[in-house]
C-alpha positions in Angstrom: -8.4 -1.2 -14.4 -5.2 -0.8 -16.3 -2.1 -2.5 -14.3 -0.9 0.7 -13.5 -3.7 2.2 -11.7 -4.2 -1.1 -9.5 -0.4 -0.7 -8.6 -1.1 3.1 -7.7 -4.2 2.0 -5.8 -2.7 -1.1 -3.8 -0.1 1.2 -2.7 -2.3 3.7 -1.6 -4.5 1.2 -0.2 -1.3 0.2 2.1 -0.3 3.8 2.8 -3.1 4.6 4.1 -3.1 1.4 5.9 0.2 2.5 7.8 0.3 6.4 8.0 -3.8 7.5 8.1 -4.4 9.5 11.2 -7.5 11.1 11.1 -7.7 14.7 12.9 -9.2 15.7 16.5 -12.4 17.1 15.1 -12.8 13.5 12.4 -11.4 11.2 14.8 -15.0 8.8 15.1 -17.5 7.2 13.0 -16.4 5.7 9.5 -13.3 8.7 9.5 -12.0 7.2 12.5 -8.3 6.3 12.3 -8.8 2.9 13.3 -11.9 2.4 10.7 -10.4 3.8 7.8 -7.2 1.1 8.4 -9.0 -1.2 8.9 -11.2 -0.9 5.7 -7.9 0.1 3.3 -6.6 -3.0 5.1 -9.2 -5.3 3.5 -9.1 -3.5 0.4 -5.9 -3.7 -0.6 -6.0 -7.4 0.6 -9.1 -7.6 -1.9 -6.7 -6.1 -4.8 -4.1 -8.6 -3.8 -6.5 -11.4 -3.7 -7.3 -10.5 -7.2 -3.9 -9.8 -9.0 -1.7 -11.4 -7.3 0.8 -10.2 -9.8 1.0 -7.2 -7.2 2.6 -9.7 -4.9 5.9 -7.8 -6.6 4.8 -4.5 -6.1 4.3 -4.8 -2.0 6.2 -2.7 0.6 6.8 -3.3 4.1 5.1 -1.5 6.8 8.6 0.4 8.0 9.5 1.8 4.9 5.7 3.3 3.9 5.9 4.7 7.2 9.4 6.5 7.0 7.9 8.1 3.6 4.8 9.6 4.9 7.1 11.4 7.8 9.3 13.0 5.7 
């Protein structure tokens, strides 16, 4: 992966991490809201793990979430 596309994909790793909610009729098995969090969770921590040059590249939790609700 090119730098660029694991920055794109850490922070959509963590977005999804803070703003996923998965609708009525998808809300259980591996769509589940808490499942898919959890698993974008542990990805993005894999990314990070990694390349920890992305160290730089992490947001915090509040602002992702004021984004998505725009």
């Amino acid at each position: 992966m090119t730098k660029q596309n694991r920055e794109r994909a850490y922070k959509h790793f963590r977005d999804l991490e803070a703003n996923y909610e998965a609708l009525p009729h998808l809300n259980k098995g591996m769509t589940a809201t808490t499942v898919l969090r959890a698993r974008a969770k542990a990805s993005a921590d894999a990314l990070l793990k990694r390349n920890p040059e992305l160290e730089s590249v992490k947001e915090p939790v509040e602002e992702a979430k004021l984004k998505g609700k725009k």
